[in-house]
C-alpha positions as CSV (number, residue, x, y, z in Angstrom):
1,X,-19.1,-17.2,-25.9
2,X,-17.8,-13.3,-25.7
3,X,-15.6,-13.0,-28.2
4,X,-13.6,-10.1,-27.6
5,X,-13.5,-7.1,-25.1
6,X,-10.5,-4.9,-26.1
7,X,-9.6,-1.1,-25.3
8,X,-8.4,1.1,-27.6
9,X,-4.3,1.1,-27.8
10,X,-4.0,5.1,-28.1
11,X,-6.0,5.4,-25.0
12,X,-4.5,2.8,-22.8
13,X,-0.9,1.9,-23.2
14,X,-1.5,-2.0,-21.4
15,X,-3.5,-4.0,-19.3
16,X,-7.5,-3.7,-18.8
17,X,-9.5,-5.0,-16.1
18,X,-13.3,-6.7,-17.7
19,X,-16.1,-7.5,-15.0
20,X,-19.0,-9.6,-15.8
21,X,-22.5,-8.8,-13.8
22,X,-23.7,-12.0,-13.7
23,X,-23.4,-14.9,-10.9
24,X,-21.5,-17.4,-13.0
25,X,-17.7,-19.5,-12.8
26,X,-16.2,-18.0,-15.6
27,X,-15.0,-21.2,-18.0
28,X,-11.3,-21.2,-18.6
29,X,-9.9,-18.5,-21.4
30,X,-9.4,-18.9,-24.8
31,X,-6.5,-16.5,-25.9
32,X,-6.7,-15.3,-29.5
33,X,-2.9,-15.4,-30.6
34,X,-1.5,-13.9,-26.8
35,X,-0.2,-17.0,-25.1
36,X,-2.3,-18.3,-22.1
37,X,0.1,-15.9,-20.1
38,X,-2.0,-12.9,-21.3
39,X,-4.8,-13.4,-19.2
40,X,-5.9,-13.9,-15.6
41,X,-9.2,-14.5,-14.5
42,X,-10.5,-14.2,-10.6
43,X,-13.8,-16.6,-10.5
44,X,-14.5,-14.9,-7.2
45,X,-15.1,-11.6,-8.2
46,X,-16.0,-12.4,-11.9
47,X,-13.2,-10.2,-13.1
48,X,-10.9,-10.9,-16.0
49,X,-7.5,-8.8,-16.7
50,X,-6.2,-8.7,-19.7
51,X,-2.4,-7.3,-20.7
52,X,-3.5,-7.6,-24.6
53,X,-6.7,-5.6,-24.7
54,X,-8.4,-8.7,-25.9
55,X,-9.5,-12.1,-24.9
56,X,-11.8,-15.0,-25.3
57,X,-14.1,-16.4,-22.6
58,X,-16.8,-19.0,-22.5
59,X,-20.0,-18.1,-20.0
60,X,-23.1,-20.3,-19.4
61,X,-26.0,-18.9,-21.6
62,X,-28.3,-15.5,-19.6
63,X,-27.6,-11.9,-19.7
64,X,-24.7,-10.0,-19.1
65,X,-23.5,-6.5,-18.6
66,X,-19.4,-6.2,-19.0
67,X,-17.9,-3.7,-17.8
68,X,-14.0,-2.5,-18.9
69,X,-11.9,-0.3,-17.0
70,X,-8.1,0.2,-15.6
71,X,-8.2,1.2,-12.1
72,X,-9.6,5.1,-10.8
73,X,-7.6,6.8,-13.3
74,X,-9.6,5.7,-16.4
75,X,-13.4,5.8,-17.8
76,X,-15.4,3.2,-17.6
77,X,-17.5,1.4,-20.5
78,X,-20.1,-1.3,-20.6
79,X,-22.6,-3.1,-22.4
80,X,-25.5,-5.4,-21.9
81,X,-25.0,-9.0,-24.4
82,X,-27.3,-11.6,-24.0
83,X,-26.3,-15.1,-24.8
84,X,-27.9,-18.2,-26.3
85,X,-26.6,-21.6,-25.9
86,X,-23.7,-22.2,-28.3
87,X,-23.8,-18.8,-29.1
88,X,-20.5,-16.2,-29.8
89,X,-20.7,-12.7,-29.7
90,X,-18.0,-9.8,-30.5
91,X,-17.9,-6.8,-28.4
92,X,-15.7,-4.0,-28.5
93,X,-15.1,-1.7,-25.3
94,X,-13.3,1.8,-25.0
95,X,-11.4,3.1,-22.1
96,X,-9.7,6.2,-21.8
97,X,-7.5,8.6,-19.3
98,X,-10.0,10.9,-17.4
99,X,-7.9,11.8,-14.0
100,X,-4.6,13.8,-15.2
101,X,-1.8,12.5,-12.6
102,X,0.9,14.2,-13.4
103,X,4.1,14.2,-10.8
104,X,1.8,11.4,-8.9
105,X,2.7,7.6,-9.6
106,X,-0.1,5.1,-9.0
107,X,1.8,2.7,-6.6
108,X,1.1,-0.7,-4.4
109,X,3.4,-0.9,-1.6
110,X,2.8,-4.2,-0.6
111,X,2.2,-7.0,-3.3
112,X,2.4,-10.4,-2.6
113,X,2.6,-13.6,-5.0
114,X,1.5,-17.2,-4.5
115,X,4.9,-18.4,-6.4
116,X,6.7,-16.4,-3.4
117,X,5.1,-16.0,-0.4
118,X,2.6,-19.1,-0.5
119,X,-0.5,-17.8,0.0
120,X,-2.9,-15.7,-2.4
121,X,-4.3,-16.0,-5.7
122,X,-2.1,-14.9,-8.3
123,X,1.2,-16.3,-9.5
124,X,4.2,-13.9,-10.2
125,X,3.0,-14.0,-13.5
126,X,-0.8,-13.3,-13.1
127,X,0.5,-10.6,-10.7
128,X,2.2,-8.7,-13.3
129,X,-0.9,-8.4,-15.3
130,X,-3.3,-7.4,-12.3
131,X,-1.5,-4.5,-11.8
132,X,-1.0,-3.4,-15.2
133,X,-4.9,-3.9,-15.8
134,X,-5.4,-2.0,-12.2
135,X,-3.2,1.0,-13.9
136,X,-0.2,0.3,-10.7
137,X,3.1,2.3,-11.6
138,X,5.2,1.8,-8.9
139,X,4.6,-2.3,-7.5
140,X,6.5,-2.8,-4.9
141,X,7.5,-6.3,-4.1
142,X,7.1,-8.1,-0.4
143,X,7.0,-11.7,-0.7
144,X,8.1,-13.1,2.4
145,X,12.3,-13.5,2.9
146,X,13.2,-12.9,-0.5
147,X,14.0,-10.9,-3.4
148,X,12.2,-10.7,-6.1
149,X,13.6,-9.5,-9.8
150,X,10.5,-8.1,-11.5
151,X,12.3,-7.3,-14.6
152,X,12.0,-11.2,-15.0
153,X,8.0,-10.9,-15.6
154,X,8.8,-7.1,-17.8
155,X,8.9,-4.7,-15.2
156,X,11.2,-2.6,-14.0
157,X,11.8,-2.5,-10.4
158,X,13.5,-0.2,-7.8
159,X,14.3,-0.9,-4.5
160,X,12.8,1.7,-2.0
161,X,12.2,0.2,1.5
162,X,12.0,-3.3,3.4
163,X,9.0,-5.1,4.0
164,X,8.3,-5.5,7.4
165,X,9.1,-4.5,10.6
166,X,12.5,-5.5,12.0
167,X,13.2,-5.8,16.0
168,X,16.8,-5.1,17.1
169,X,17.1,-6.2,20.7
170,X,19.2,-3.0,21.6
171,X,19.1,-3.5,25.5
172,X,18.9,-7.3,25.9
173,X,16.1,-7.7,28.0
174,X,14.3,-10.4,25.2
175,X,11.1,-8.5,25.1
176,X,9.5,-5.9,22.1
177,X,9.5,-2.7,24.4
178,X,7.9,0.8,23.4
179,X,9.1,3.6,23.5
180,X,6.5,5.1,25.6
181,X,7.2,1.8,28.2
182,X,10.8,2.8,28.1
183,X,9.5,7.1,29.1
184,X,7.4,5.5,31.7
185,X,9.4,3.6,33.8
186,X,12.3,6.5,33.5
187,X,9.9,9.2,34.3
188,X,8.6,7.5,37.4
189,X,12.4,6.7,38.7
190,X,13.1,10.3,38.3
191,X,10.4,11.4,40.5
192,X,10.0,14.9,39.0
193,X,13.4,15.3,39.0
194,X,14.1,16.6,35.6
195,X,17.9,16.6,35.8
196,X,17.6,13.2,37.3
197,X,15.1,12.4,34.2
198,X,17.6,14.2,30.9
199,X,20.4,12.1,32.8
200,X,18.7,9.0,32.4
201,X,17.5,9.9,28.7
202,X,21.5,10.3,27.6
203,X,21.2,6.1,26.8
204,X,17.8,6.3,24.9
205,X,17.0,7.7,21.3
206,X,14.6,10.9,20.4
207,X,11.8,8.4,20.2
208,X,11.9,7.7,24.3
209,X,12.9,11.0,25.0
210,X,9.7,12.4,23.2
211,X,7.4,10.5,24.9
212,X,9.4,11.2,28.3
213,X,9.0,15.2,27.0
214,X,4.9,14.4,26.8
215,X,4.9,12.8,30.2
216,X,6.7,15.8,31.6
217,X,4.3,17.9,30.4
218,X,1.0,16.2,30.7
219,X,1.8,15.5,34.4
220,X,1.2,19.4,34.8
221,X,5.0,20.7,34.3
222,X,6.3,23.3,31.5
223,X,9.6,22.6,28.9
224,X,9.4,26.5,28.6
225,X,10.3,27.4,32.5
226,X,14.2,28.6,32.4
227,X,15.3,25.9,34.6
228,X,14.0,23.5,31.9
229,X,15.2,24.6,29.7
230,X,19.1,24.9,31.1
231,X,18.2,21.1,32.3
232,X,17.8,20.4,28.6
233,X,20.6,22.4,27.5
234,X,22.7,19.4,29.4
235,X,21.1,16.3,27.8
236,X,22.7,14.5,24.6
237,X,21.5,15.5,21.0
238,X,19.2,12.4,20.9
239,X,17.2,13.9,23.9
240,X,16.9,17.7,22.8
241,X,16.0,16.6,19.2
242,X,13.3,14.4,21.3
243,X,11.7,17.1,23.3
244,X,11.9,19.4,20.6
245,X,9.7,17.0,18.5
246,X,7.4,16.8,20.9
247,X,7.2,20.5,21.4
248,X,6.5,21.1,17.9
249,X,3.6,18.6,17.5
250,X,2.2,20.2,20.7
251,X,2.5,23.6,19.4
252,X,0.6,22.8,16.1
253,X,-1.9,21.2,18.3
254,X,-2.6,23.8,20.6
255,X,-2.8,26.4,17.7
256,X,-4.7,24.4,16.0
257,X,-7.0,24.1,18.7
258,X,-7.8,27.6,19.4
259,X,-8.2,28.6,16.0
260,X,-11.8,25.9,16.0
C-alpha cells in the first residue's frame, strides 16, 4: 500500500498527475478525508490524478518507481518504493512551475465526457480532475448535441466556438460541395473568358472565387495584366476580396521561394 503522493500547495495551486512504472491493475483508491470524487485512476496507462495532492492506493507487492507531475509546464519527481506483502509505505513528492507562460493559457479544445457524449473513459466528474492534474486552463467542452455548464463540476466556462462542422445547403443540390469543385466547374464554363468567369463568381463567396483566382493563374494567365485587372474591378466585393487572397498567399510564396 502507497500511502500518500502529495505536491507541495505553494508550488502547485490543484491537481497532480502520479504514474506508477510497473505492469499492475491498480486496486481501487482509498481517499484520506477527500471524498471518492477526488481521485481518478486510468488502469490502462497506470496513471492516477489527484485534485487534493494526496491519495491512497493499494498495488500488488514488487517494485515501483512513481513519478508526479502536472502536464509540460511543471518538474517532474520520482522515487523508487519497494513493497512487501501487506506492507504501507508514505511517500512525499514535489512538483514545481519550471516553464513561465505568461500571456499563454494551457487549453484543450476538444474534451469529451462519457456522462455526455457516451463514449470515453472519464465521467464529467473524473474529467474535471484530468485536466486540472494535466495543468489545462482553458477546457473547452464538446460533448455531442449539448451544452454543458462546467461551473457545475467548479469551473468556470466561456463560450468561444462550436464544435463541429456545420453544412448549410446554400444552393440545394443535396451534396457537400468544395469550394475548389464549385471554381472548377465555373472556370471550365468560362472557357478563358475572364469576364465570362468574374460574372459567374458574383453568386459565390471569396472562398470559390480564390480558388477560381488559382485556377486562373496556374493555367498560365496573370491577375496583374490591365485587362484583368479592369475585369476584376467589375466583379462583387466577395470576388475581389477572393482574388486578392489568393494573390497575397501567392506573393508570400513566391518571395519566399526565391529568398531559399
Amino acid at each position: 500500500m502507497i500511502e500518500r503522493v502529495g505536491y507541495h500547495r505553494r508550488a502547485c495551486v490543484a491537481g497532480c498527475q502520479v504514474t506508477l512504472l510497473a505492469c499492475v491493475v491498480l486496486a481501487p483508491c482509498v481517499l484520506r478525508g477527500a471524498g471518492d470524487s477526488a481521485v481518478v485512476i486510468d488502469q490502462r496507462m497506470h496513471h492516477l490524478r489527484t485534485s487534493t495532492g494526496s491519495a491512497r492506493i493499494g498495488v500488488p507487492a514488487g517494485r515501483y518507481t512513481i513519478y508526479a507531475g502536472r502536464g509540460f509546464e511543471y518538474s517532474l519527481d520520482s522515487t523508487e518504493v519497494t513493497l512487501a506483502a501487506g506492507e504501507t509505505l508514505r511517500r512525499r513528492l514535489s512538483i514545481r512551475r519550471e516553464v513561465p507562460t505568461e500571456c499563454y493559457v494551457a487549453c484543450d479544445t476538444h474534451v469529451h465526457t462519457l456522462t455526455h457524449s457516451g463514449h470515453g473513459d472519464a465521467s464529467v466528474q473524473e474529467r474535471m480532475i484530468t485536466l486540472a492534474a494535466e495543468g489545462i486552463e482553458l477546457p473547452i467542452a464538446t460533448d455531442h448535441n449539448v451544452h454543458i455548464d462546467h461551473r457545475l463540476f467548479d469551473w468556470e466556462p466561456r463560450i468561444i466556438g462550436c464544435s463541429g462542422a456545420v453544412w448549410l445547403d446554400v444552393d440545394g443540390d443535396g451534396r457537400r460541395t468544395a469550394a475548389y469543385d464549385y471554381a472548377q466547374r465555373l472556370f471550365a464554363e468560362s472557357r478563358g473568358d475572364l469576364e465570362k468567369l468574374i460574372d459567374q463568381l458574383s453568386d459565390y463567396d471569396r472562398a470559390v472565387a480564390a480558388q477560381v483566382a488559382y485556377l486562373y493563374q496556374a493555367s498560365g494567365k496573370s491577375w496583374f495584366t490591365p485587362s484583368a485587372q479592369a475585369a476584376l474591378h467589375r466583379g462583387t466585393e466577395e470576388t475581389q476580396a477572393g482574388v486578392r487572397m489568393y494573390l497575397e498567399a501567392w506573393r508570400e510564396n513566391q518571395t519566399s521561394r526565391s529568398q531559399n
